[in-house]
N, CA, C and O atoms as a GROMACS GRO file, in nm:
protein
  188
    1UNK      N    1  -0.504   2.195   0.744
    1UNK     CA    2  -0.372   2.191   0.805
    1UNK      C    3  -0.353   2.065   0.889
    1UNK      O    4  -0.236   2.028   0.891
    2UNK      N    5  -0.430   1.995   0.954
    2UNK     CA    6  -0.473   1.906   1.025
    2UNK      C    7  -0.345   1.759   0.934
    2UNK      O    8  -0.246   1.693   0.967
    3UNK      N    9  -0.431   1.773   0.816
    3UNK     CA   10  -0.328   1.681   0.736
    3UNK      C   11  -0.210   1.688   0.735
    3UNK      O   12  -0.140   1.591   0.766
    4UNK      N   13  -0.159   1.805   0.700
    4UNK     CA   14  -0.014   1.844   0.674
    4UNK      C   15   0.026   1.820   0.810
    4UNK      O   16   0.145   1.789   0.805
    5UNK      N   17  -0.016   1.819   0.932
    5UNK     CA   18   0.064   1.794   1.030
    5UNK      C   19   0.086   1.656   1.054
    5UNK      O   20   0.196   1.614   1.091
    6UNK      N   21  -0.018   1.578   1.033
    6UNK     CA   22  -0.024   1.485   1.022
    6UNK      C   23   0.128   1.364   0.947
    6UNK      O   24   0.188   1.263   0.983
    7UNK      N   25   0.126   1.463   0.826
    7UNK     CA   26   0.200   1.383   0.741
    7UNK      C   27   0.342   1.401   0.786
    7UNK      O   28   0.427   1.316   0.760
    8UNK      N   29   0.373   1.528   0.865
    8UNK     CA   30   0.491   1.605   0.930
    8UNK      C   31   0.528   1.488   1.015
    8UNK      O   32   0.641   1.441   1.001
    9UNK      N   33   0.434   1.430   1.111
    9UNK     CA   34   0.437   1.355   1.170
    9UNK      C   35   0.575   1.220   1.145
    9UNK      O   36   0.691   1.188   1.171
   10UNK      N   37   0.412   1.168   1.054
   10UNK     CA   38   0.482   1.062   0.956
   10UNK      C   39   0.634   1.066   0.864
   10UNK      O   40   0.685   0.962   0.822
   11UNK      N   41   0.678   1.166   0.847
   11UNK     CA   42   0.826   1.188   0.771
   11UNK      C   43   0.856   1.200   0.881
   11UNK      O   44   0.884   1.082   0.901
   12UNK      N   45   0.882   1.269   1.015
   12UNK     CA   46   0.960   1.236   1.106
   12UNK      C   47   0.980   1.086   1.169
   12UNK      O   48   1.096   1.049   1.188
   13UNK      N   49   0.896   1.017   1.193
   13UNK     CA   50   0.883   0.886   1.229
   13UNK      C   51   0.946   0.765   1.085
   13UNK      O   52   0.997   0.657   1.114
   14UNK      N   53   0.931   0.802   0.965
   14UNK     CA   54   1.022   0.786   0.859
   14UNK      C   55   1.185   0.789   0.882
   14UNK      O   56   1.275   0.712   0.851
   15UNK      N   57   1.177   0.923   0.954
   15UNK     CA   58   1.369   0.978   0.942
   15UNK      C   59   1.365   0.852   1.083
   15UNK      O   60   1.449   0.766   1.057
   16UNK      N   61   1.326   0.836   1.156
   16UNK     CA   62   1.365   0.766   1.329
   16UNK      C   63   1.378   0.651   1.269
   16UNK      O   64   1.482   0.593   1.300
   17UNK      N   65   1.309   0.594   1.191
   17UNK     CA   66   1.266   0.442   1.154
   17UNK      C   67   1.398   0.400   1.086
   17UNK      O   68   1.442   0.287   1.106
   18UNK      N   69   1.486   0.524   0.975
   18UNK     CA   70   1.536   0.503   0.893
   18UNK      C   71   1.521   0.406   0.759
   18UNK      O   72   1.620   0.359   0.703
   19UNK      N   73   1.412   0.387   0.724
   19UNK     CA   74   1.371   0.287   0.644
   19UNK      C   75   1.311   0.406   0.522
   19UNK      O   76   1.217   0.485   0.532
   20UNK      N   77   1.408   0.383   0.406
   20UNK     CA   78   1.399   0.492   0.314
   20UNK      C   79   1.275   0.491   0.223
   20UNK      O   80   1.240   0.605   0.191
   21UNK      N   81   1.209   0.403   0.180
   21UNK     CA   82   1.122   0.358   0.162
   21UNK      C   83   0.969   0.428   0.211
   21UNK      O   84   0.879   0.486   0.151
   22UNK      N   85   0.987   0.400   0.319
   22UNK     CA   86   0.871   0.455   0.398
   22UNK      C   87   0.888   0.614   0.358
   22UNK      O   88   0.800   0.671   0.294
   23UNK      N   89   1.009   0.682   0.401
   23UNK     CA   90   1.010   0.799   0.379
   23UNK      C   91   1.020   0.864   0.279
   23UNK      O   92   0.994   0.983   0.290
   24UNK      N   93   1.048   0.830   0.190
   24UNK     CA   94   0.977   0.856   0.028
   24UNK      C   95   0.872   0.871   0.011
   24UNK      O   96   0.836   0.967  -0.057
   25UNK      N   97   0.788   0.791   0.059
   25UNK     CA   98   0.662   0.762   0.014
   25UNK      C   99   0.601   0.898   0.130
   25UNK      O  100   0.533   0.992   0.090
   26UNK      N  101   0.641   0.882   0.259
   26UNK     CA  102   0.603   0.930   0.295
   26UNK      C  103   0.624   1.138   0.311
   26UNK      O  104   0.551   1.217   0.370
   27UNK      N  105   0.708   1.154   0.257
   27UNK     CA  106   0.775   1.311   0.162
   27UNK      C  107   0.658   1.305   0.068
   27UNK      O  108   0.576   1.397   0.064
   28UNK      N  109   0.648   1.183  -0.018
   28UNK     CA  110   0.569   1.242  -0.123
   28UNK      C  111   0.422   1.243  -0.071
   28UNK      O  112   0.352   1.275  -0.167
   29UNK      N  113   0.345   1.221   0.039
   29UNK     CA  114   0.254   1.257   0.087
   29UNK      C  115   0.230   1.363   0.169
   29UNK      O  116   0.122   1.401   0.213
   30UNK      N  117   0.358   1.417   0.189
   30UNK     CA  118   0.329   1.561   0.282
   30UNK      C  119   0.332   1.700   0.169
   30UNK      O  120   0.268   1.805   0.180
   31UNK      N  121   0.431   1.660   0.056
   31UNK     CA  122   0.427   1.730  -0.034
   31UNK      C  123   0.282   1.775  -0.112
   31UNK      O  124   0.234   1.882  -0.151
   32UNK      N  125   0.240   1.639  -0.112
   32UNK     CA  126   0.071   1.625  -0.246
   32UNK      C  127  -0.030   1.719  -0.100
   32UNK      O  128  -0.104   1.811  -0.135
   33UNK      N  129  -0.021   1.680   0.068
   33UNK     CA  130  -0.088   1.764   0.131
   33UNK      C  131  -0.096   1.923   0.106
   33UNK      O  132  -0.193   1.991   0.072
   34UNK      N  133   0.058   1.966   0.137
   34UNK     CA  134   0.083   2.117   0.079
   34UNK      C  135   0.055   2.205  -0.025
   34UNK      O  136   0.037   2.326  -0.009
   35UNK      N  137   0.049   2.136  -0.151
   35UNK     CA  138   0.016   2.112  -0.277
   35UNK      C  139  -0.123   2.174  -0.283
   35UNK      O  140  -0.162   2.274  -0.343
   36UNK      N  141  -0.214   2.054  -0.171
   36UNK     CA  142  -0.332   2.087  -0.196
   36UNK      C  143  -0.351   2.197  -0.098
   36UNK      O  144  -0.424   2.281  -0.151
   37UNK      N  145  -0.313   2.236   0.032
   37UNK     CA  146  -0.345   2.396   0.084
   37UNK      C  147  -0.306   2.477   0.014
   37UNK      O  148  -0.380   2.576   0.022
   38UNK      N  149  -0.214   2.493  -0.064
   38UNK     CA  150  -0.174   2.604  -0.173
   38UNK      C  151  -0.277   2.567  -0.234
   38UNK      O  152  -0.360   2.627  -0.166
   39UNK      N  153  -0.317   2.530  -0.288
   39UNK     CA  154  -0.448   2.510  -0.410
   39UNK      C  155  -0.575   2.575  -0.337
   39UNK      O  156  -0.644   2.667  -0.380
   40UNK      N  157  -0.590   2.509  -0.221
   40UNK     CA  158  -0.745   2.543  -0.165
   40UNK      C  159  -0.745   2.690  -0.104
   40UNK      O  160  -0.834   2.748  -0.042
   41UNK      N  161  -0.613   2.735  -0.143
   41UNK     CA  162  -0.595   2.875  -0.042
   41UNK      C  163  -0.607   2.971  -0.202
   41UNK      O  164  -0.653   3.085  -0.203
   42UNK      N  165  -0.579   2.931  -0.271
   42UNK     CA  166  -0.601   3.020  -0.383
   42UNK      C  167  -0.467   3.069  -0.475
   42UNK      O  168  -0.449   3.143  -0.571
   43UNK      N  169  -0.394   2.994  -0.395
   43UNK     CA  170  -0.214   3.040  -0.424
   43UNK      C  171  -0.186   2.888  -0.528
   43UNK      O  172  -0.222   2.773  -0.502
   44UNK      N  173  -0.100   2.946  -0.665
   44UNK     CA  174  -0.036   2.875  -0.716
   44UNK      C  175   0.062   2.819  -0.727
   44UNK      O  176   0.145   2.871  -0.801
   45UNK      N  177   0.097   2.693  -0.661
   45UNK     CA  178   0.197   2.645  -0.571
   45UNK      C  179   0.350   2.615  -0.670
   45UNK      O  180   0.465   2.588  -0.636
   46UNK      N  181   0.285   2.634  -0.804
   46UNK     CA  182   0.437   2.605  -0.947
   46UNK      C  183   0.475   2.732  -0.895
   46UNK      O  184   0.574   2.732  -0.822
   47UNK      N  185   0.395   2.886  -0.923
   47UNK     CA  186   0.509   2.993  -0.913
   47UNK      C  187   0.529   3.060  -0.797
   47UNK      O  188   0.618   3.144  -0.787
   0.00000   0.00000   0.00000
């Protein structure tokens, strides 16, 4: 979880920055985090 907050972080500081770019990139790294706690938790994150 440590990560995912992490990355929470980072997309907020994305939205402040307004630089869309960053926050793309940086969505798609909080997403691939989540992704993987659904995975490591045993839950299948498609259904």
């Amino acid at each position: 979880m440590t990560k995912v907050r992490e990355e929470v972080d980072e997309v907020a500081a994305g939205l402040e920055s307004g630089e869309r770019e960053a926050l793309e990139a940086e969505l798609g790294d909080l997403l691939f985090a989540a992704v993987n706690v659904a995975r490591l938790s045993g839950l299948h994150a498609a259904t």
